[in-house]
C-alpha positions in Angstrom: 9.8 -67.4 -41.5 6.2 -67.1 -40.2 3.9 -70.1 -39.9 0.1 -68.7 -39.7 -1.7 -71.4 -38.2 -5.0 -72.3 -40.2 -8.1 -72.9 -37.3 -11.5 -74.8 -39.3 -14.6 -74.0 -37.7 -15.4 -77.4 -36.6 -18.3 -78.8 -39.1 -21.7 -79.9 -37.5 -22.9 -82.2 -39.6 -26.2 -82.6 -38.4 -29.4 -80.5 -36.8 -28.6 -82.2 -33.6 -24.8 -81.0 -33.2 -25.9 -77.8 -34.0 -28.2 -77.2 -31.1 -25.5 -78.6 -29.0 -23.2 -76.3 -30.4 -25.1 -73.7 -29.0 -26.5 -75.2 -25.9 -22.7 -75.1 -24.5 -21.7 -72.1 -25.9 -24.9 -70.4 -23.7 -24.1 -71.9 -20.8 -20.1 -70.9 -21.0 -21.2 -67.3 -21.3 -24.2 -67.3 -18.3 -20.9 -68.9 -16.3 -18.6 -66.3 -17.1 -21.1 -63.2 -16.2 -22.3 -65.3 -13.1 -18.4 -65.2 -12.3 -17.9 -61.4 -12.9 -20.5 -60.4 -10.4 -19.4 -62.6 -7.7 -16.2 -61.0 -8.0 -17.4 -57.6 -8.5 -19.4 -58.2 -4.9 -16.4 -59.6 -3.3 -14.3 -56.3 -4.4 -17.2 -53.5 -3.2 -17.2 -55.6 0.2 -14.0 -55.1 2.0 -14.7 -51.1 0.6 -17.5 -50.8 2.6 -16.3 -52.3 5.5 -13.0 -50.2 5.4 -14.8 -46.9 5.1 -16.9 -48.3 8.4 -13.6 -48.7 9.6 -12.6 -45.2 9.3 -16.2 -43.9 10.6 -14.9 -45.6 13.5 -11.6 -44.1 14.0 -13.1 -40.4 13.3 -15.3 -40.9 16.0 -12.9 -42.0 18.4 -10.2 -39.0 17.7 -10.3 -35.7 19.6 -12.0 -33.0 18.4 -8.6 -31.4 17.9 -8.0 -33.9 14.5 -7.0 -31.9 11.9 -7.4 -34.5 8.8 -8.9 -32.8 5.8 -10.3 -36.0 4.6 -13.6 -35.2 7.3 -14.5 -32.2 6.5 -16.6 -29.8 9.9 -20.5 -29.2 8.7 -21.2 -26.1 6.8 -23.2 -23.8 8.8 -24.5 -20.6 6.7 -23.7 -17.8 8.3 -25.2 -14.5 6.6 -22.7 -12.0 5.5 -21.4 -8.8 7.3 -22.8 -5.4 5.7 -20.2 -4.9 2.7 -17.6 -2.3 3.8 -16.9 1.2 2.0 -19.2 2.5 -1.0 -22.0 0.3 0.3 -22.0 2.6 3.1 -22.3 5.5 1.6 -24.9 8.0 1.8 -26.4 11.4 0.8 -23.8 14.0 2.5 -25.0 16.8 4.8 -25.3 20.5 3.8 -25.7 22.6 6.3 -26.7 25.8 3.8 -29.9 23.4 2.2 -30.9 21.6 5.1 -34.8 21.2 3.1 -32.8 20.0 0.0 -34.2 16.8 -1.4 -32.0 13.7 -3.3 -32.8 13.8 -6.9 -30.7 11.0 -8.1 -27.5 11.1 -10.8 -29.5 10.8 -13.8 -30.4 14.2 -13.1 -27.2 15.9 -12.5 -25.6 14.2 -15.5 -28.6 16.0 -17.5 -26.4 19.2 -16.9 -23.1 18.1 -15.7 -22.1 15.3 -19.1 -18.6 16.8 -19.2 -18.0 16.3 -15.4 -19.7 12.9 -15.4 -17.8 11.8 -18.4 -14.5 12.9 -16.7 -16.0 10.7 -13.2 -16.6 7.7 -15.1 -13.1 6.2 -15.3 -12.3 7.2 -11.4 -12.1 4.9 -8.4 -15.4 6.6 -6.6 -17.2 6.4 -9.4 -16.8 2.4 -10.2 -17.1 1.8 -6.3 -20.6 3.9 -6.3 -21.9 2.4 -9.2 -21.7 -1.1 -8.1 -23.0 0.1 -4.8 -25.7 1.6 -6.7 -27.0 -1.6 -8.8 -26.7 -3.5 -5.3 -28.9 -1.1 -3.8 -30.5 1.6 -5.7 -30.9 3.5 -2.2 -27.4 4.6 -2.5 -26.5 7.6 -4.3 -24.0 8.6 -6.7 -23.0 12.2 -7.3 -24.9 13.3 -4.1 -22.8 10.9 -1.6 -20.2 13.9 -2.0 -22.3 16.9 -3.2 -25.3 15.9 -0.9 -28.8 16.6 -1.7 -29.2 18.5 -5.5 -33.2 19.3 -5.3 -32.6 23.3 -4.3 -29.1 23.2 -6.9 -31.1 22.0 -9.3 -34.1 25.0 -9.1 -31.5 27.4 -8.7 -27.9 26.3 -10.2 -26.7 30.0 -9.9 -27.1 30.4 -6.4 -23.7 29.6 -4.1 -23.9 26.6 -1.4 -27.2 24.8 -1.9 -24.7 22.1 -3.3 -21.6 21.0 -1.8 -18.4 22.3 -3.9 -15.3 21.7 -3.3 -13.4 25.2 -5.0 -12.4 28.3 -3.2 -15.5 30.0 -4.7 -18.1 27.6 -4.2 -19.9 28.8 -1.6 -19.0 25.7 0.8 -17.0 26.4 3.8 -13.6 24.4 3.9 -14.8 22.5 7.3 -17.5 21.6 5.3 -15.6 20.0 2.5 -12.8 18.1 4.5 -16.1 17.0 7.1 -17.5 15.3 4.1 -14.6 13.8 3.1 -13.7 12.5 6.4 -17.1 10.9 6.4 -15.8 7.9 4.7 -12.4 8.7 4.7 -11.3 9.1 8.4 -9.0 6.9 10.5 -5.2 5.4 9.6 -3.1 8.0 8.2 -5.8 10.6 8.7 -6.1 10.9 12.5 -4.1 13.5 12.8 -5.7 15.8 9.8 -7.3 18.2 13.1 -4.8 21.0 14.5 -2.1 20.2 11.8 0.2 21.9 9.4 -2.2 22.1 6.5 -5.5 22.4 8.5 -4.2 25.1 10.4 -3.1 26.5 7.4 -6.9 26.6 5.8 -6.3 23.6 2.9 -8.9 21.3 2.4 -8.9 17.6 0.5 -9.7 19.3 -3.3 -6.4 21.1 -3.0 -4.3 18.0 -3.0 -6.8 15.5 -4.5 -9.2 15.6 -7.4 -11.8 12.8 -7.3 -13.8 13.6 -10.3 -10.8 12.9 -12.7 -7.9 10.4 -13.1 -4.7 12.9 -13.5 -2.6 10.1 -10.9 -2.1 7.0 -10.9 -2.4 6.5 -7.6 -4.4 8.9 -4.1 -6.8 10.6 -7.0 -4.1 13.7 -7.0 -4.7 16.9 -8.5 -1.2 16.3 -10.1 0.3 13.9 -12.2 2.3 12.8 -9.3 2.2 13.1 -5.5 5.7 14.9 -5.6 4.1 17.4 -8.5 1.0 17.9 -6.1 3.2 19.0 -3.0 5.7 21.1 -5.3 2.2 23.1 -6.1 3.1 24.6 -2.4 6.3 23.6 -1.7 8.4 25.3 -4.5 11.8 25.8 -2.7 11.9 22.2 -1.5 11.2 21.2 -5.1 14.4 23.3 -5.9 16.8 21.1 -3.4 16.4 18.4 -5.2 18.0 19.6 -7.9 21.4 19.6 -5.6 24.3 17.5 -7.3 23.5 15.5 -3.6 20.3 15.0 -3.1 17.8 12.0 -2.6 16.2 10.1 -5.6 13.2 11.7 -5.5 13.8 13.2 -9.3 14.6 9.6 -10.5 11.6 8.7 -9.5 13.1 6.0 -6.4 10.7 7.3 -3.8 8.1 10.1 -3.2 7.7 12.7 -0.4 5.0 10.4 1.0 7.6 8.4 1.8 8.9 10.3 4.5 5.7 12.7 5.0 2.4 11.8 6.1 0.2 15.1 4.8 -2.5 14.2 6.4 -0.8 15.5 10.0 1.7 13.9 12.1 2.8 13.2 16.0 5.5 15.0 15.1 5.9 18.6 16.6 7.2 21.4 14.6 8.6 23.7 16.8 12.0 21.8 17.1 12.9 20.5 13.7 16.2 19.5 15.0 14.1 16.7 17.0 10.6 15.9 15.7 10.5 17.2 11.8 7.5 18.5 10.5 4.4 16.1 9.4 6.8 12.9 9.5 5.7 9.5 9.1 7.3 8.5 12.5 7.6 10.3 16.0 11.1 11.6 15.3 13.2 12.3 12.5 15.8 9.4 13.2 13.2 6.8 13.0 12.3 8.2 9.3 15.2 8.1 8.2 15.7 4.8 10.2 13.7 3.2 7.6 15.5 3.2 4.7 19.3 3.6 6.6 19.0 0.7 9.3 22.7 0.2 9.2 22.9 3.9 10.8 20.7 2.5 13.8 22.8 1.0 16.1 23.3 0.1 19.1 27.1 1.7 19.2 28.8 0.3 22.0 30.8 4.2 21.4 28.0 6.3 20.2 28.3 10.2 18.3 25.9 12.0 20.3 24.8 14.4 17.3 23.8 11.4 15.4 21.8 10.1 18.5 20.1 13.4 18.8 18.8 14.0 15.2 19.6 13.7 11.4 19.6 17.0 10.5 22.5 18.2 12.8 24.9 17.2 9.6 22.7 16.5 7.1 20.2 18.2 4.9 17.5 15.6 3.6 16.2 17.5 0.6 19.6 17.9 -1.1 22.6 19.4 -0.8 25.9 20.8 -3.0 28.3 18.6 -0.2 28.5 14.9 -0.5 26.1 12.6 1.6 23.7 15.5 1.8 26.2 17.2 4.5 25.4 20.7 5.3 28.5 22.1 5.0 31.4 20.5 3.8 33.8 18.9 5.8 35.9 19.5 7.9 34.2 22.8 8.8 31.2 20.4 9.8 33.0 19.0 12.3 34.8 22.1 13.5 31.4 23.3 14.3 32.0 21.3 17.4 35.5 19.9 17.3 38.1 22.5 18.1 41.2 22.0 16.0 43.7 21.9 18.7 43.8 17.9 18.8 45.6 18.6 15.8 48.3 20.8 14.6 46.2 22.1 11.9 43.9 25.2 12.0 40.9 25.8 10.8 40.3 25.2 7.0 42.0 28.0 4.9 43.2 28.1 1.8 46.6 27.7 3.0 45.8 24.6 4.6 44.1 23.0 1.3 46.9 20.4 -1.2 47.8 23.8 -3.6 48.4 26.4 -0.3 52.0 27.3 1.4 51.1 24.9 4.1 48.9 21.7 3.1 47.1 20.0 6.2 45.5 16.5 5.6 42.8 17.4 7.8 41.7 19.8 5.4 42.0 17.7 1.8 40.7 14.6 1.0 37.9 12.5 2.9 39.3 15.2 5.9 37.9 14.1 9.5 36.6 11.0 7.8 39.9 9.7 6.5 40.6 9.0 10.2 37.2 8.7 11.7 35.6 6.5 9.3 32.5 5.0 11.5 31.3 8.8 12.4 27.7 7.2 13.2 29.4 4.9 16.0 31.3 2.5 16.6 31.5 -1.1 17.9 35.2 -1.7 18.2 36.4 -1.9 21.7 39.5 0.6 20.9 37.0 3.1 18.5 36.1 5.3 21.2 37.1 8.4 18.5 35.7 6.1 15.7 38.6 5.1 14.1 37.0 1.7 13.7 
């Protein structure tokens, strides 16, 4: 059961009692704002003398405080000159040295298929920005260099930088221009290697004026497609029931390769491989099979010396890549007469007059198991 209680404004019977009324009632309110400021004040008081407080501490810690409440002055530095395309600049042809720029409005006037084919590539978004940043920089001429003598005479071979067998351009011309921009990191080595030596320039890998790749602006689909342009019997090891996962699509040649030119030296592939990504070609393949490494406390000197003594690193019809299959890999070296077997036959194999384990199965590795090395203070024939 509720009970609402009834309040009755209180009657004021008279003029007088009125004014009273509200004579109280204005001085109850000026009390309770004269009230609210004081406290107000009293609250922003100890604030400000807090925040003095920690002005005081601040100055009195090493400069070595790292509080992120003080933050250091800002001092405006200007900006370093912007890196890559805003560098770029109207290449050098030595066969129109009097050539002028003309500007890419002016090749596009002739060239709208190539242009339109440029637009979606990685040079020609870098340029452009570069360009509307600074209208100094050029476009189509920061590769083709200056276009004023092409232009009065486009049938005429080498008053414009091309980059096709039959253009008229030398190939040191082509890979210097290229190099402008591009030299350094994996490029260093591009002078006296394989591919130099061997008269390639940059257009017969990469194609900058289209998007075929997905990545390196290759003249392929892919970088493996590019090489296998060249490279056609490697291409075909691959298709080895061993072989590495280069078809699956697990890694690319790049991976081990560096086509740009190496530290490696090609005249004993048993010990540096040609145009490897590392010095030797144990450290490539270090990369990916670390467990192989070591240190053995009883090391396999043909492992120490080089991969490729057993294995073959395209692909191969033997398991693990092997060269040949085993045991006659390791009677390359080992003579049989540790054991009572010969050499492999096929009387020595499970189905022959005189069946050796040596010879079926795992072979040598049903013994040796840790043929890289071994750890184990009795594996001295890597038995463990």
């Amino acid at each position: 059961m509720t009970i609402r209680a009834r309040l009755k404004k209180p009657a004021l019977a008279t003029e007088e009692g009125q004014i009273g009324f509200w004579r109280v009632s204005l001085a109850c309110l000026t009390a309770v704002c004269s009230l609210t400021i004081s406290v107000g004040s009293a609250q922003e008081a100890p604030s400000g003398q807090s925040q003095q407080n920690l002005d005081q501490i601040y100055q009195s810690l090493p400069h070595t405080d790292l509080s992120s409440d003080r933050l250091a002055p800002v001092v405006h530095v200007p900006p370093p000159p912007a890196p890559g395309f805003a560098r770029a600049h109207v290449a050098d042809n030595p066969l129109a040295p009097d050539a002028k720029p003309i500007g890419e409005k002016t090749c596009i006037a002739c060239h709208q298929l190539e242009a339109s084919h440029f637009t979606h590539t990685l040079h020609a978004l870098g340029l452009h920005v570069a360009n509307r940043s600074d209208p100094r920089i050029p476009v189509c001429e920061a590769c083709h260099g200056p276009g004023s003598q092409h232009a009065r005479n486009p049938q005429a071979k080498g008053l414009i930088i091309g980059y096709t067998k039959n253009s008229g351009t030398t190939i040191e011309v082509q890979t210097k221009t290229c190099l402008t921009c591009h030299a350094g990191g994996p490029r260093d080595h591009w002078v006296n290697s394989v591919h130099q030596l061997n008269g390639l320039s940059c257009s017969d890998c990469h194609n900058p004026m289209s998007k075929f790749s997905t990545e390196g602006l290759m003249a392929k689909a892919s970088i493996n497609d590019t090489c296998a342009q060249c490279h056609t019997d490697v291409r075909q090891q691959f298709n080895r029931r061993s072989h590495m996962p280069l078809p699956e699509g697990q890694m690319s040649c790049d991976d081990c390769h560096n086509p740009h030119g190496a530290l490696t030296n090609n005249g004993n592939p048993l010990l540096n491989g040609p145009l490897l990504k590392t010095n030797t070609v144990n450290e490539t393949c270090y990369q990916c099979h670390a467990e192989k490494r070591g240190p053995w406390l009883w090391e396999h000197p043909p492992v120490r010396e080089s991969c490729l003594t057993c294995h073959s690193p395209h692909g191969s019809n033997q398991a693990s890549l092997l060269v040949a299959p085993v045991p006659v890999l390791c009677q390359q070296c080992h003579a049989a007469n540790d054991h009572s077997g010969a050499l492999q036959t096929r009387q020595n194999t499970g189905t022959g007059a005189n069946p050796e384990a040596q010879a079926m199965g795992r072979a040598c590795l049903t013994c040796h198991a840790n043929i890289h090395g071994s750890n184990a203070p009795s594996g001295p024939r890597f038995h463990q």
